[in-house]
N, C-alpha and C positions, 0 to 999 in steps of 0.2 A: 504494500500500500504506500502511493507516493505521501513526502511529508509534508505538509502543508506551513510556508517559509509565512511571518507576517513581517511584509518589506517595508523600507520607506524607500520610494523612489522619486521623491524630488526632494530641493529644498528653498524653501523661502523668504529667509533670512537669518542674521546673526541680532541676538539679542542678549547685554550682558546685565538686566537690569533684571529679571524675571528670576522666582525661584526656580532652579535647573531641575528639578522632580516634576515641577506642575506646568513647563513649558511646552508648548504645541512641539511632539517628537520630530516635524519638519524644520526645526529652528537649528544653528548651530550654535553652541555656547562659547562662554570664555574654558579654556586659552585659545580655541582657534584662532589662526595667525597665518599670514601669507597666503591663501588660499583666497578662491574666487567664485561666486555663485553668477554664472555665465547663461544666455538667453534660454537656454532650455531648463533652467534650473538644475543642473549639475553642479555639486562641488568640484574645483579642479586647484590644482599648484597653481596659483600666479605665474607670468612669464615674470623673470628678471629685467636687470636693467645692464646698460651697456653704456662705457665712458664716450662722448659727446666732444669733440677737443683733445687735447694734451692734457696727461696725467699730470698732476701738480703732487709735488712735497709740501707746499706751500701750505701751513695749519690755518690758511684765514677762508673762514666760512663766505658765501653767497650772502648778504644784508638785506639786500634789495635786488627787481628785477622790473623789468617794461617789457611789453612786448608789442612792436609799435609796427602796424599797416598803416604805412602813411598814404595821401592822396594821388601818389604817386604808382599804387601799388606795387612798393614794394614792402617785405617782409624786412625787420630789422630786431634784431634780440638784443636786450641789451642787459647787463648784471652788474655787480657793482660790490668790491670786496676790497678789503685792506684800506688802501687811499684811494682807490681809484674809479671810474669807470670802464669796462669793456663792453664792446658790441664784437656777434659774431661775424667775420669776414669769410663771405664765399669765395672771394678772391684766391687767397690763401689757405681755407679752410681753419680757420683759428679764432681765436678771438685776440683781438686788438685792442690796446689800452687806448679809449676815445680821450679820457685825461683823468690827471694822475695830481696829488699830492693835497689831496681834500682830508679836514681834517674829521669828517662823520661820512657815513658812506650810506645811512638807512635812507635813501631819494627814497620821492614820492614824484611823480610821473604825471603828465596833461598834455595834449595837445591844443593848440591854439593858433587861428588861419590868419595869415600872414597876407592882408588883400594887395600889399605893393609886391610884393613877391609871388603873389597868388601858388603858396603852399599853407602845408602845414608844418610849424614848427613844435618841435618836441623841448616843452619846460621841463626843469625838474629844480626841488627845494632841499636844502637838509638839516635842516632848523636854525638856519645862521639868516643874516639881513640880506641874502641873497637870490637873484633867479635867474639861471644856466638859461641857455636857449642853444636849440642846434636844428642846423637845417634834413639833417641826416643826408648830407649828399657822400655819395661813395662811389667812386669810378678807379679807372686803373692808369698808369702813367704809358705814355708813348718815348715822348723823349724832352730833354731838356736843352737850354741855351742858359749864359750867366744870367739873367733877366728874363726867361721864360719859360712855361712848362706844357705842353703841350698834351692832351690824353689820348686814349687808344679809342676810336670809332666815329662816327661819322655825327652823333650829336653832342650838341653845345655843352660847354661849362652850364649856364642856365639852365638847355632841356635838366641835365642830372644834376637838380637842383642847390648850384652852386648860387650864393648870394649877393648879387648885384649891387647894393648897397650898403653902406654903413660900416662898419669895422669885418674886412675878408681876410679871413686867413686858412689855407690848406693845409695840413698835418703829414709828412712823408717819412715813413722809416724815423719815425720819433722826433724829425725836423718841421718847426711851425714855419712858415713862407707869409707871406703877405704881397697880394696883388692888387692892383689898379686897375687894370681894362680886364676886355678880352672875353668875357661871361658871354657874348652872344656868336662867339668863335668856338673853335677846337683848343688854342692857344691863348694861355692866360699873359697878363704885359706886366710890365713893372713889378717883377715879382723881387724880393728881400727877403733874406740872403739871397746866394748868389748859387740857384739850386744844382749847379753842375755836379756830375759824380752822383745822382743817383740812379739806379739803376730801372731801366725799362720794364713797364710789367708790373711795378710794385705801386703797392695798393694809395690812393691819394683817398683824402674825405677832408671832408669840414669840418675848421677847428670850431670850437664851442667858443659861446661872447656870455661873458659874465654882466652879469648888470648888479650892479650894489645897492646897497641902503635901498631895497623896493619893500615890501612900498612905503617902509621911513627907515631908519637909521635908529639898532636895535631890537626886530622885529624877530622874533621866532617863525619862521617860515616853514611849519612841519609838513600840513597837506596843503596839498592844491588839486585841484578841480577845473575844469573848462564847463561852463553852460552859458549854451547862446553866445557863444563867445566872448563871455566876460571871465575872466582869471577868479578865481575863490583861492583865496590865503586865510588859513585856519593854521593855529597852534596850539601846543599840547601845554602850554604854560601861562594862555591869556582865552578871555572871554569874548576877544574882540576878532571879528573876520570882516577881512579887508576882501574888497569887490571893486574889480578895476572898469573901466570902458570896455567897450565892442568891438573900440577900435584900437587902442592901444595898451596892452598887458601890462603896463607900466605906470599908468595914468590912473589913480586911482580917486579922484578931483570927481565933486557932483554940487550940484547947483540948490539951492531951495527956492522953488520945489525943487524935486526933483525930476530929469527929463530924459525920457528912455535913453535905453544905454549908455547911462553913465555910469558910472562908479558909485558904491555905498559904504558905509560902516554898520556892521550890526554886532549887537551886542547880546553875548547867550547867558546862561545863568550859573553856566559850568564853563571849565577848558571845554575847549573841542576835544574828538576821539576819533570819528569819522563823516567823509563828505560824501554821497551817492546822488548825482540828478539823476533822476528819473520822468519820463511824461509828462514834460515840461515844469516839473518842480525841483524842489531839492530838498534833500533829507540829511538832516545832520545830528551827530548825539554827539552831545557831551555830558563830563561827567564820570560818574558811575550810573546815574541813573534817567537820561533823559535823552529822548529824540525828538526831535521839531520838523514840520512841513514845510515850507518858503515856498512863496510866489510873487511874482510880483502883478502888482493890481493897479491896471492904468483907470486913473479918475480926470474928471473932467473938470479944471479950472473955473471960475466963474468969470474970468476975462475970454472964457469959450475956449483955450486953450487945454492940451492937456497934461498930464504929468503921474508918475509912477512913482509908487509906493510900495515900501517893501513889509510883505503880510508874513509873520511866522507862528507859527501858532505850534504848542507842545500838544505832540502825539501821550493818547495815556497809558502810561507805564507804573510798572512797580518797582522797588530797590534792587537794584541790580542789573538791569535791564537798559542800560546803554553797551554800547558796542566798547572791547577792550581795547581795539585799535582799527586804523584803516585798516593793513595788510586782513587783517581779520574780519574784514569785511568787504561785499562782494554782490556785486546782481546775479540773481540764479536767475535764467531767464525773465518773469516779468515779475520777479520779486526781490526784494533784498533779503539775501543772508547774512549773517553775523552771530559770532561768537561772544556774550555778554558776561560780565564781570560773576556771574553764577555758575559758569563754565557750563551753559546750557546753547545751543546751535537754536538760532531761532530764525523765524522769516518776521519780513514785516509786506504785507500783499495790499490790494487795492481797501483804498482808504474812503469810505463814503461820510461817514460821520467817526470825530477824533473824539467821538467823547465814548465811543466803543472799543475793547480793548480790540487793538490790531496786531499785537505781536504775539506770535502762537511760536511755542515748542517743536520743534519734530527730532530730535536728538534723546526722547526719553526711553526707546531703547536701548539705547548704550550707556546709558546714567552713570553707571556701575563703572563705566570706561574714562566717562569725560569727570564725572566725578574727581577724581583721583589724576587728571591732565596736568601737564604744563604746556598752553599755549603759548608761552613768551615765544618771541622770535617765526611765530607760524605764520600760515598765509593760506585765505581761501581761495581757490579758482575753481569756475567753473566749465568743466569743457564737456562739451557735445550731450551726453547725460547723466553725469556725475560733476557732487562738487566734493573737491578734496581739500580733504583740509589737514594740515601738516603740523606736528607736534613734536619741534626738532630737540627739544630738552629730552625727551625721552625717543626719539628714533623711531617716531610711528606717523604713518598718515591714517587716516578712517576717508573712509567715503561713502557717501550714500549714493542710489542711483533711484531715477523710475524706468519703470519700463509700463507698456500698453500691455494690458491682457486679451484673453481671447474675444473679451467683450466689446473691449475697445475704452474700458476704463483706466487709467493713471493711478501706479501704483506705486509709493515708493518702500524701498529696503536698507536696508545696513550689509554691508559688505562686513570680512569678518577686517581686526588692524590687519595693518601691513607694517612690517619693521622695513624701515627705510632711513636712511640718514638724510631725508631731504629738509630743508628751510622753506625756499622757495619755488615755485613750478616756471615752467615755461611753454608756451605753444608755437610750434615751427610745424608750416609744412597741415597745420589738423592734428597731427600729433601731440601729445602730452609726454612732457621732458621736466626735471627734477636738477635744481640745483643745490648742491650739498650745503649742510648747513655747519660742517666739521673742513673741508680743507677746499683748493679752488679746483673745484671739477663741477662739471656737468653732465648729466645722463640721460640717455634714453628709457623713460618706462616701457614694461609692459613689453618686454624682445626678447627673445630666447628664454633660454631654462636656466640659469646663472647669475648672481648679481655681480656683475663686471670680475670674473671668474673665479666668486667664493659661492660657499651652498647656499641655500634659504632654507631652517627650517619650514616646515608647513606643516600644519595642524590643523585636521578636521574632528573637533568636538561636537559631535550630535548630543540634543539634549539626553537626559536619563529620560527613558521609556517601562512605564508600570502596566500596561497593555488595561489600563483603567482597574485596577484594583492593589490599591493601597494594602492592603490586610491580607493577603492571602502571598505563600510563594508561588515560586514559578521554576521553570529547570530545560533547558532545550541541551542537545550534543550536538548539533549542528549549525553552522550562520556562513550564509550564503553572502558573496560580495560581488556585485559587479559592476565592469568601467572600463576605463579603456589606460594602458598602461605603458611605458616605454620600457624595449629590453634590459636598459641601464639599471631598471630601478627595484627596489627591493620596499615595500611597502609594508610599513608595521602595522598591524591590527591589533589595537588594543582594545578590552574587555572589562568595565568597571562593573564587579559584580556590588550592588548597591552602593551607598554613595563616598564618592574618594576612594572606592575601590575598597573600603571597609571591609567585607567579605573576603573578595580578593579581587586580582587583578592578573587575566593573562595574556600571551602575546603569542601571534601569530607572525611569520615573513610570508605576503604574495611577491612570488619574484617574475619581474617580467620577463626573465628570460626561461620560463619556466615553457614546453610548449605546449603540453597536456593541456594546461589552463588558458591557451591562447585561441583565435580564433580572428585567422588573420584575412582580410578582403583578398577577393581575385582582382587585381589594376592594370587595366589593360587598357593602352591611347595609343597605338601603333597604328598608322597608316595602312590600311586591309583590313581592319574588324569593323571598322563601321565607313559608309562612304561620307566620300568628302562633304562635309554643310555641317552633318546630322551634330557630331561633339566639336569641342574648340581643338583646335590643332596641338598634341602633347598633351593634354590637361583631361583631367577629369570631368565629369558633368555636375557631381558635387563633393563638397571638400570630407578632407576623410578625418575624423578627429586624432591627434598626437597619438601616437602609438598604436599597438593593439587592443581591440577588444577581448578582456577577459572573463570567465563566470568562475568562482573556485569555489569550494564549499568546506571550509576548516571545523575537523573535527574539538569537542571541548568534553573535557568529563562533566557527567551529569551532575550539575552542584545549585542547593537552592540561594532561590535572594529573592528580595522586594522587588527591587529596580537593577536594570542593567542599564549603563549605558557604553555607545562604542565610539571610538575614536581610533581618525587614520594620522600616520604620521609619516615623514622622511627626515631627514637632516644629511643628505650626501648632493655634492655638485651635481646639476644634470639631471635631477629628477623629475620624473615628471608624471600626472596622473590625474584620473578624473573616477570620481565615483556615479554610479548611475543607479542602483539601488545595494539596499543590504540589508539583512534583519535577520531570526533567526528561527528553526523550529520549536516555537514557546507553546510550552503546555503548562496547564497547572498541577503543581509538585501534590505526590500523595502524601507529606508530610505538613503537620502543621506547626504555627510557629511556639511551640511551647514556651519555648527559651523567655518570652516575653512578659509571660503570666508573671504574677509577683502576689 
């Protein structure tokens, strides 16, 4: 008589807040780590990550990062460590020091349209009286004269947004040049020094123009913001934000009344913390406990004229409930996320009436995780359908994601952590990249089976399963697992017989090069099995998941307990594995539980 196996064959999220006896057996608990609950609901290893650049000795962490599509489209990364600034050059494939010898490195980032240059310029602040401006132009050299420099291709210094007026200076192999003509040529004029000796082919860009004392002399300049193209200067040490013109980032002069696009002062009730426009408003907290809406509200004169007013009105919150920092805060699609001094992840979504609380939780299944965080130094992004958020004191990111059901309903989950050394993220390319928050490197998420060629533990913790009955034992000799596996790996099967293994605790190895247990596809894309149109040329018609398909069935001595719970594990380089169901022949034991009476 066949046994009758009771499986779990999906999974639907990781939950570290719940008691682990009374959690839905679909859930993964803590310590799961590294591992990923991917579109079909499988757990699987996470892919690894891969170094992005040149390996660095260098112990200085990533601080800050941009990641800037200018109106030009082009892609521009930029990070920012030690003293300095880098952006990455495709030229060379590296990253290049855009400039160097600043004495804070945590920038905060804006773009802002430049209508006599007709670009966009990339600001950034770093809490000193100051604001950087850069054109992001970046071409390559062709050849030089003592007094000229001429580039490689057929459009202008200006098309590749070099700067036609005001203070120009180009950047070459660590050499600052300064030029006078020539932007509407190939060949820039009057250029100082005298650029001879350098070499053809290597990489030229625009140097960065400092502007001082903005917008007064003194000023903490921690975030900034672009809306409607007026600049927002907020600090982490004053109540006062400074709001420049429309038309010039500098200019932060407004008239009473006041007359659109001008400059303002507003005054909040806390420091600042964070700036997000949104749908034509702006939302800012400061504080530990406060967020506020801004708009501005044109009224009409009684000389018939009209004139704008700046409306800010406080969103209602509770203690704790302002955002800890910008970096920690972030637009998830049409809402704002943020991580608030309660170490709770919240949104803040459409706002109809502010006297209704707006700021809701979704981080309460991981309570137990965040709980117990240090977000210093993290940073939320959100890419495609996941936002991550980094927790580089302790070497983890968490992410949640949503995905569409069969319904067509939005649903979101908790990914289980990932141990990760990252600070800051980065996007190149649609891709999600990781810059380190411990030395200067960069990463690739989410690639191979390796983290840039050390192992990753993984850990799949299924909750404890009492098959609905508390009170009675239970006793199975068999548990079925199956997934799909690579030859490399050797997968531990662990067995908590009730809870923390109290009863006990045994261990299985599924080895993927095992081949009894294997159950390997026929792949066949050769020219003659199918005619030409019907499959793509070499390739499959659909993709085949990492390794082999396995089914094993581990025997166990018949032994009672309350609760079993099971967990998969590796800890070797290269591993790799997906679970698709597993559970085991449970029956209910003919012994009862004596031991308990008293």
């Amino acid at each position: 008589m066949a046994k009758k196996f009771l499986l779990i064959e999906k999974v639907l999220s990781y939950n570290s807040k719940a008691e682990p006896t009374q959690v839905d057996p679909y859930l993964l608990i803590s310590p799961s780590q590294n591992v990923l609950i991917d579109d079909k609901k499988k757990v699987k290893t996470r892919e690894g990550y891969t170094l992005y650049g040149a390996t660095s000795a260098d112990l200085y962490g990533i601080e800050s990062q941009y990641d800037w599509n200018n109106s030009s489209g082009d892609e521009i990364n930029i990070r920012c460590l030690n003293d300095e600034i880098q952006f990455y050059d495709d030229n060379s494939e590296a990253w290049i020091t855009l400039k160097d010898s600043f004495t804070a490195v945590d920038f905060c980032f804006a773009t802002w349209w430049d209508t006599s240059e007709n670009i966009d310029l990339l600001l950034f602040v770093n809490g000193s009286d100051k604001i950087w401006d850069w054109s992001g132009a970046i071409t390559t050299l062709a050849s030089v004269t003592t007094n000229t420099i001429t580039k490689n291709g057929t459009t202008t210094w200006a098309q590749e947004r070099f700067l036609t007026s005001g203070t120009r200076q180009v950047v070459i192999n660590g050499t600052t040049y300064t030029y006078t003509g020539g932007e509407t040529t190939t060949t820039l004029t009057g250029v100082t020094p005298d650029p001879s000796g350098e070499a053809a082919n290597s990489t030229v860009f625009q140097a960065v123009r400092e502007n001082d004392n903005e917008p007064a002399d003194g000023v903490a300049n921690d975030i900034i913001a672009v809306s409607d193209n007026q600049l927002w200067i907020l600090s982490n040490t004053s109540r006062e934000v400074y709001v420049s013109k429309n038309t010039d980032f500098k200019d932060f002069s407004f008239s009473s009344p006041r007359i659109q696009g001008e400059g303002d002062l507003i005054v909040l009730d806390d420091i600042a913390r964070a700036f997000i426009p949104r749908e034509g408003a702006r939302y800012i907290s400061a504080g530990k406990d406060y967020w506020y809406r801004h708009e501005f509200k044109v009224i009409e004169l009684s000389s018939g004229s009209v004139a704008e007013i700046s409306e800010i009105k406080p969103i209602k919150t509770a203690a704790g409930q302002a955002a800890q920092s910008q970096d920690l805060t972030c637009l998830m699609g049409d809402v704002i996320a943020f991580i608030d001094f309660n170490n709770i992840l919240r949104i803040l979504g459409n706002i109809e009436n502010l006297e209704n609380q707006a700021i809701q939780s979704i981080s309460d299944p991981v309570k137990s995780d965040f709980d117990a965080e240090n977000f210093t130094g993290g940073q939320l992004k959100f890419h495609k359908n996941r936002l991550y958020i980094s927790a580089p004191a302790n070497g983890k990111v968490y992410i949640t994601e949503t995905r569409q059901r069969d319904d067509g309903e939005i649903e979101r989950f908790w990914q289980p952590p990932q141990i990760l050394p990252i600070g800051k993220f980065m996007v190149r390319n649609n891709e999600i990249y990781g810059h380190s928050a411990d030395v200067s490197e960069t990463y690739k998420l989410f690639t191979g089976t390796n983290d840039n060629g050390k192992s990753m533990k993984a850990i799949a913790a299924f909750a404890y399963r009492n098959y609905n009955r508390r009170d009675v034992l239970k006793v199975f000799d068999e548990w079925l697992t199956e997934g799909y596996i690579t030859s490399n790996t050797k997968l531990t099967l662990k067995l908590n017989y009730d809870f923390g293994g109290g009863g006990q605790q045994l261990e299985k190895i599924i080895d993927g090069a095992d081949d009894s247990i294997l159950y390997k596809p026929i792949i066949t894309a050769s020219l003659g099995d199918e005619e030409l149109g019907d499959n793509p040329l070499g390739d499959q018609t659909e993709s085949i998941p990492l390794g082999s398909k396995f089914r094993i069935i581990n025997e166990f001595p018949k032994e009672d307990f309350f609760e079993i719970q099971c967990i998969y594990e590796t800890d070797t380089i290269d591993a790799s594995w997906e679970i698709l169901s597993h559970g085991g022949n449970i029956q209910l034991s003919t012994n009862q539980p004596i031991s308990l009476k008293q």
